[in-house]
C-alpha positions, -999 to 999 in steps of 0.1 A, spaced: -224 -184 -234 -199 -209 -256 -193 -212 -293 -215 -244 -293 -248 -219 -272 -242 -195 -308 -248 -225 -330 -288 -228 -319 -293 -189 -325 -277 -194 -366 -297 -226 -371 -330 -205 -363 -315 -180 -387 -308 -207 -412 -346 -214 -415 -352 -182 -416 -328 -168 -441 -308 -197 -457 -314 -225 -481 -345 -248 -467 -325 -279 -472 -289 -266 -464 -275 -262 -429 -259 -239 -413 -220 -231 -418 -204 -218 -380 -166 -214 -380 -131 -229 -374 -95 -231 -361 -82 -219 -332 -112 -204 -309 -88 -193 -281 -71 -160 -283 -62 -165 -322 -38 -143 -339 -63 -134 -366 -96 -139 -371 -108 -140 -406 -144 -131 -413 -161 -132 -448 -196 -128 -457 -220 -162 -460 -215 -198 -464 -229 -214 -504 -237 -247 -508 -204 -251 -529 -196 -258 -489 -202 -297 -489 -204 -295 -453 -236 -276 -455 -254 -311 -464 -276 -322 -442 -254 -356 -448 -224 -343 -442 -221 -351 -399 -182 -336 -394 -171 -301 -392 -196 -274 -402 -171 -250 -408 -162 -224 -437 -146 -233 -473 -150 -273 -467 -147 -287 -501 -134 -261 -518 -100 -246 -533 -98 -210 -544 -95 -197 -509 -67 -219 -496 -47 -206 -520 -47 -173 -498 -37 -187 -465 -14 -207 -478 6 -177 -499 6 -158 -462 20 -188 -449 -9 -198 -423 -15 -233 -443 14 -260 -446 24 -270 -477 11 -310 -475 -24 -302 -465 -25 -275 -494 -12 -298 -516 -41 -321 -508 -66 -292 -510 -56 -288 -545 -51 -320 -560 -85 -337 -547 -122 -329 -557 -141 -309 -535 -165 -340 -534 -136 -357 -522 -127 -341 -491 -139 -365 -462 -150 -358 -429 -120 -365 -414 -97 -346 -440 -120 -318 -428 -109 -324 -396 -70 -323 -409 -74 -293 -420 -87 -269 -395 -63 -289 -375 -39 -271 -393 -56 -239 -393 -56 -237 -353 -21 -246 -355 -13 -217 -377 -32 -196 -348 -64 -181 -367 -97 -186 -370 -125 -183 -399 -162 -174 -399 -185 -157 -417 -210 -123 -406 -239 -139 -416 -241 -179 -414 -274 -185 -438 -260 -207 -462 -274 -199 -498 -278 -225 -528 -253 -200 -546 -236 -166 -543 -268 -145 -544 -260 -109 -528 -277 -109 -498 -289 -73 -481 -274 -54 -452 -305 -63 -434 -298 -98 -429 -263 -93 -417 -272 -70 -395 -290 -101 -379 -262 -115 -368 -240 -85 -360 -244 -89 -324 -237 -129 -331 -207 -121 -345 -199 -98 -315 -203 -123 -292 -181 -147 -309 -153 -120 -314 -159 -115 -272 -157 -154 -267 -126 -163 -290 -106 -127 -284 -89 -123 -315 -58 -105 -317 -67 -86 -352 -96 -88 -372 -98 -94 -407 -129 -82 -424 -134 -88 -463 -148 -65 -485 -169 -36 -482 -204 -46 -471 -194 -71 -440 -166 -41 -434 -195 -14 -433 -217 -32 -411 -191 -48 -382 -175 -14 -386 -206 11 -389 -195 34 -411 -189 34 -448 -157 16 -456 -146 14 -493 -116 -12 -489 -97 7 -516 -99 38 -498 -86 24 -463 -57 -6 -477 -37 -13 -441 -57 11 -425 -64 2 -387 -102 10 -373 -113 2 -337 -141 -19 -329 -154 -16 -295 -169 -46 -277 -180 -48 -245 -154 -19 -239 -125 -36 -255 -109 -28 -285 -99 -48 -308 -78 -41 -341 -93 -47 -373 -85 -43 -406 -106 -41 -443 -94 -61 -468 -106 -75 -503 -128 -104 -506 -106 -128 -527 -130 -148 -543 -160 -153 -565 -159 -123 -585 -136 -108 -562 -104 -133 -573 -88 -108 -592 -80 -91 -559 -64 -117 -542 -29 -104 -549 -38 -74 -530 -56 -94 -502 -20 -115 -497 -1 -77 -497 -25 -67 -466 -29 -95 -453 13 -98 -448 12 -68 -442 -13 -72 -413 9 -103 -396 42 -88 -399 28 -55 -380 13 -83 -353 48 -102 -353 63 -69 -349 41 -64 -314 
């Protein structure tokens, strides 16, 4: 099974769960043995790439801002491309800028996705039920791309990739264990840094340094 194999199984669970007229969002950046991998919870259709239009990258934060600023304060963006990011409209970004960017993001050795793929018109919660969905989707793709660290955001995709409860303010820089296939891989919890979560993102930048200096350390 490839990346590409995954793609069919979210667009079935884009019809099922997502926005009728909205496609699917999959991932990004550097899908062989990354440093991190970054997962947050579901695509919104602030994601211009979820257009049915829209025939380049479907990949996570594509035409927006807020969560750039992150990567690049941790130093996994350069410094041109985030200037770009912030100084054109999210309607602006083209296909090929798209393209620029995750450029940059595999250079930078990490990789983004999302648990559960359904894009939604907005930032509607959605319950642990549909995630669940596409744990073992998610496991797959952790198995395929074998991620040095994971990075899970906030507590409900931490909880469920996990399976346990995980408050992230209980367990900051905190290593768990998640077994598959019977290999281990390193994750950490960290707090979503955007939406309503932004206030947070200082602390997201402290783990998340945190997190690649322990790696650069190994």
């Amino acid at each position: 099974m490839t990346l590409d194999d995954l793609r069919k199984k979210y667009d079935k669970l884009q019809l099922k769960y997502g926005a009728k007229e909205l496609d699917s969002i999959y991932n990004g950046g550097c899908s062989k043995n990354p440093d991190i991998c970054f997962v947050f919870m579901n695509p919104t259709g602030r994601n211009i790439a979820s257009s049915k239009t829209w025939k380049g990258l479907k990949a996570p934060w594509i035409g927006t801002k807020n969560i750039w600023d992150l990567f690049y304060e941790v130093n996994l963006l350069d410094k041109d491309i985030y200037k770009k990011i912030k100084t054109i409209k999210g309607s602006d970004w083209t296909e090929e800028f798209a393209i620029d960017v995750y450029d940059d993001v595999e250079k930078h050795k990490f990789f983004i996705t999302n648990l559960g793929k359904c894009t939604q018109i907005d930032a509607r919660p959605l319950p642990d039920s549909v995630y669940k969905e596409y744990l073992h989707l998610l496991e797959k793709e952790i198995e395929l791309i074998n991620p040095k660290v994971i990075v899970l955001f906030g507590n409900q995709v931490s909880s469920i990739v996990l399976n346990e409860k995980i408050s992230v303010s209980q367990c900051r820089k905190q290593k768990f264990i998640k077994v598959i296939n019977d290999k281990e891989y390193d994750c950490y919890s960290v707090f979503y840094p955007v939406g309503n979560g932004r206030f947070n993102i200082g602390k997201s930048i402290e783990d998340i340094k945190y997190i690649i200096n322990s790696l650069n350390k190994n």
